[in-house]
N, C-alpha and C positions, 0 to 999 in steps of 0.2 A: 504494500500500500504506500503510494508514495505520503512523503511526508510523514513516515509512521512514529515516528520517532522526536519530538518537539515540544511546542507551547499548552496542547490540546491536553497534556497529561500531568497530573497532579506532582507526580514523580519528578518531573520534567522542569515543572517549576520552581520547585524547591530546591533542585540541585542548582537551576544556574540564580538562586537568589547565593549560593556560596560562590558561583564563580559567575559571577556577571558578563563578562567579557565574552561572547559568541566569539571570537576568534580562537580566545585560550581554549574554550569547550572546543571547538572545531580542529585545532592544530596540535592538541596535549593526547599523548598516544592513551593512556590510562583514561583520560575523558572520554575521548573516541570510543571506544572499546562500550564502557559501561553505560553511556547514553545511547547505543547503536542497540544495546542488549534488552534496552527497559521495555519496550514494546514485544522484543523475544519473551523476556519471562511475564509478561502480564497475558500477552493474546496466543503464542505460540502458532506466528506467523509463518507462510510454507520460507520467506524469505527475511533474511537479517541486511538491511541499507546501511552502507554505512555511514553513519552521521559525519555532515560536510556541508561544505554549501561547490558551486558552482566558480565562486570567484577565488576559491581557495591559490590555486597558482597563478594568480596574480604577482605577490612578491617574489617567488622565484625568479620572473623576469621585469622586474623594475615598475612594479605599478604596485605602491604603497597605498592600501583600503582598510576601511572599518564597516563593521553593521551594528548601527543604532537598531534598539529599540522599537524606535515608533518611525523612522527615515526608512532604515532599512540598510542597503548599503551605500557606502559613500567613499568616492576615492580620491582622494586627497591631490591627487597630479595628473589632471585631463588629458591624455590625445589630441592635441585639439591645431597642431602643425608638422612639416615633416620633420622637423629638429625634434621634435619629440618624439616624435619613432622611432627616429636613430638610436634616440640613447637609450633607449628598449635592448635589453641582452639575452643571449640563449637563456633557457630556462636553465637554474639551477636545480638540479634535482636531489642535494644534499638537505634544501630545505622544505623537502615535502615528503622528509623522511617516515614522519608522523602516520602518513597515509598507507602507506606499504607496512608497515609493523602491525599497525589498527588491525586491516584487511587479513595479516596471516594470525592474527592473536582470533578475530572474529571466526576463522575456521578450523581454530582447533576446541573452539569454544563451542558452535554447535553441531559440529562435528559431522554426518549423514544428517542431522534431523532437519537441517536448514540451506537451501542455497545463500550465499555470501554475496551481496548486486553493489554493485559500485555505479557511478555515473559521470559524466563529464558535459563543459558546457560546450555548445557549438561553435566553434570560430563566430561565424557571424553576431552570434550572440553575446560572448565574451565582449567582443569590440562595440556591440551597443553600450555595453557598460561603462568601459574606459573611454571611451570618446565623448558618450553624453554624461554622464553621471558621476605562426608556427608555435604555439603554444598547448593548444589541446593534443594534440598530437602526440608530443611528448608525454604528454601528463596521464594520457591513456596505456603507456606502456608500463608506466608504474603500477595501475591496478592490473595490468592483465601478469605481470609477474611475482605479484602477490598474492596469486591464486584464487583470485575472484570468480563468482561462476557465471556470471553475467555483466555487458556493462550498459546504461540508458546512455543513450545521448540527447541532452535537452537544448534544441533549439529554440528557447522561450519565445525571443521575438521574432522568429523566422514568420510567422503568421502574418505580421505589421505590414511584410514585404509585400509588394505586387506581382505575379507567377512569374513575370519573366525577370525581376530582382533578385527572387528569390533563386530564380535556376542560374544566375548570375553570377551572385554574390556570395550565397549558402551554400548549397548543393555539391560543389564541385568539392569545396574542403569536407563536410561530413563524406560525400565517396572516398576523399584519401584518406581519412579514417578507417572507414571499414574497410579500405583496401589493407591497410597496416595492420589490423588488428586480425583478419583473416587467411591474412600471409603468416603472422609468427604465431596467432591463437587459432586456429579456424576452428576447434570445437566452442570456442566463447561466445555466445551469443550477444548479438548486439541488436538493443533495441532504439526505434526513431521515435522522442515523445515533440509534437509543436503546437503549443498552444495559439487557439484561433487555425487550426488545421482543416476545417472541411472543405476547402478549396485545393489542398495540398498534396491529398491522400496518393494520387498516383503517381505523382513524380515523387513523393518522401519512396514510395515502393523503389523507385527507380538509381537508388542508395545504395541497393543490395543490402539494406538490416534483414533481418532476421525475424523482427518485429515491427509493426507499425500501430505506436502508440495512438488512439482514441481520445480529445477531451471530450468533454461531458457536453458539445453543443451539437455534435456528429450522433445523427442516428446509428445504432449499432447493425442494424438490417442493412441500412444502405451502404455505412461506411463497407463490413463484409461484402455485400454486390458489388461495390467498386473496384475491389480491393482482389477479387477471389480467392479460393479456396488454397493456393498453392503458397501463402504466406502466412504469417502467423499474426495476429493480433493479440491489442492488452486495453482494458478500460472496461467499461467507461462510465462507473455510477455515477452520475452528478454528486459531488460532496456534501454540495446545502443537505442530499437527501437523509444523511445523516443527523440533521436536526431533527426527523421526522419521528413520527409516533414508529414501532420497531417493527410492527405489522408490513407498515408501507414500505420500511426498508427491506425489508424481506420481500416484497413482493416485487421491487426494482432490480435488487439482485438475480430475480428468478429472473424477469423480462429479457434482459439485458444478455443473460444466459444463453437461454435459447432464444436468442436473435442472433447470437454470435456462434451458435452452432456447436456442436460435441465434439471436433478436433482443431486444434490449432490457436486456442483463446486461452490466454490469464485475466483473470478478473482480477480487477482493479481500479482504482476509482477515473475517473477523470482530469483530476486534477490533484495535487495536495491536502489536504488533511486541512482543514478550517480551523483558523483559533476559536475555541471555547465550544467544539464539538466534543458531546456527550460521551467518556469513553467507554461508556455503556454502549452504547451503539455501534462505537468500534469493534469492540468486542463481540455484539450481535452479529456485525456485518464477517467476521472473520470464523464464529460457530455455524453461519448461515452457507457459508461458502463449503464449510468442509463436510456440510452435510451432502448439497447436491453427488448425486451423480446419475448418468444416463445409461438407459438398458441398453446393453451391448447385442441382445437376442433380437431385437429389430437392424440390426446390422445382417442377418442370414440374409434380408431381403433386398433385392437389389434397388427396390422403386423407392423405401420406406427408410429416412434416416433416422436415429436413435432415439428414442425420445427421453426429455428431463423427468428424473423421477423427483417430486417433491414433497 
């Protein structure tokens, strides 16, 4: 579940009223580890994220940031000419040591019972940040050599783009990603999440992931018509729906199910975890899920696919 791990959890709270600073929680390998597990021991999720954010290798190559509170993030030395690019350096990856140690402490910690998902942001996305507000690249071999079993790639504002910006600007760096990652990991699955994506879905396919991540605005019938059967999806409950009475969430997760079909789908929300969503309901939504499954006996027939047992 993305976001599973954060603001929404009581747990979550309290630890960072001792360590205030989202970068220390984010970049302290012992923080890592135990904020990444909190959502492990309370829901016993099929998957442990590990706790990070998106702009974490930034300072490895010369772009000093913080995340406020109530701002969010904020980087202190803009992009904003080409003198300022220049002075941009390879990535250092002595200091993103934190993340590689997390990732293999995380897998020996849930040992089979959990896949280990790590993530990275998109080129295109990265530089919306340092500019308004060869880097991922690097930073993706760090998780895949720390034995991660999956990695997301979040193109947040890939969506903002116009198609052919996007096929432009974005597109061409997330393909040398999964070209890099499927040359030295090709069992590592890599998934494409872009929020504001229902314009998107078939050139994101044309990425080569593995996965094509669903927000919560894409119908899950169409987005799979679009999309066909020969690639994998992930999504897409709407998150508000988690504020909802547990009946109704139960009854989104069912939908959304079988609209997405009996092979090839991880259910997952749409979007991030909402602040001050019930974790009541997280936890419905995570006992809701492990219950489904589809009879395999309507598979004998060739016209007739499986149907949700609920």
């Amino acid at each position: 579940m993305m976001r599973q791990a954060g603001r929404y959890m009581s747990v979550y709270r309290k630890f960072a009223e001792k360590h205030p600073s989202f970068r220390e929680r984010s970049e302290t390998t012992d923080l890592i580890v135990e904020i990444s597990l909190q959502p492990w021991e309370a829901f016993r999720p099929d998957g442990v994220i590990i706790f990070s954010d998106i702009l974490t290798p930034l300072p490895a190559f010369g772009v000093p940031f913080d995340i406020e509170e109530v701002r969010g993030p904020v980087i202190q030395s803009l992009i904003c000419s080409e003198d300022c690019l220049k002075a941009l350096h390879p990535i250092d990856l002595e200091k993103l040591h934190s993340v590689g140690e997390s990732l293999k402490i995380l897998r020996q910690e849930v040992g089979d019972h959990a896949a280990v998902l790590g993530f990275v942001g998109a080129p295109w996305t990265i530089a919306t940040y340092i500019v308004e507000g060869g880097t991922t690249r690097t930073y993706t071999t760090v998780k895949m050599e720390s034995g991660v079993h999956c990695i997301q790639i979040f193109d947040s504002w890939g969506g903002q783009l116009p198609l052919d910006m996007w096929e432009q600007w974005s597109k061409p760096y997330i393909t040398e990603i999964v070209s890099i990652v499927q040359n030295k990991c090709p069992k590592i699955p890599l998934v494409l999440y872009i929020n504001g994506n229902g314009g998107l879905l078939e050139r994101m396919k044309g990425t080569g992931v593995d996965v094509i991540g669903l927000d919560w605005t894409v119908d899950m019938a169409d987005g799979r018509k679009r999309l066909g059967n020969d690639i994998s999806v992930q999504g897409n409950v709407d998150p508000a729906y988690l504020f909802s009475p547990l009946p109704a969430v139960t009854e989104e997760i069912q939908r959304v199910v079988k609209c997405a079909g009996p092979r090839g789908h991880i259910l997952n929300l749409g979007h991030g975890v909402l602040v001050g969503t019930p974790e009541e309901a997280v936890a419905h939504f995570f006992e809701v899920t492990k219950s489904l499954k589809y009879d395999s006996s309507s598979q004998n027939h060739a016209m007739e696919e499986p149907k949700l047992l609920v």
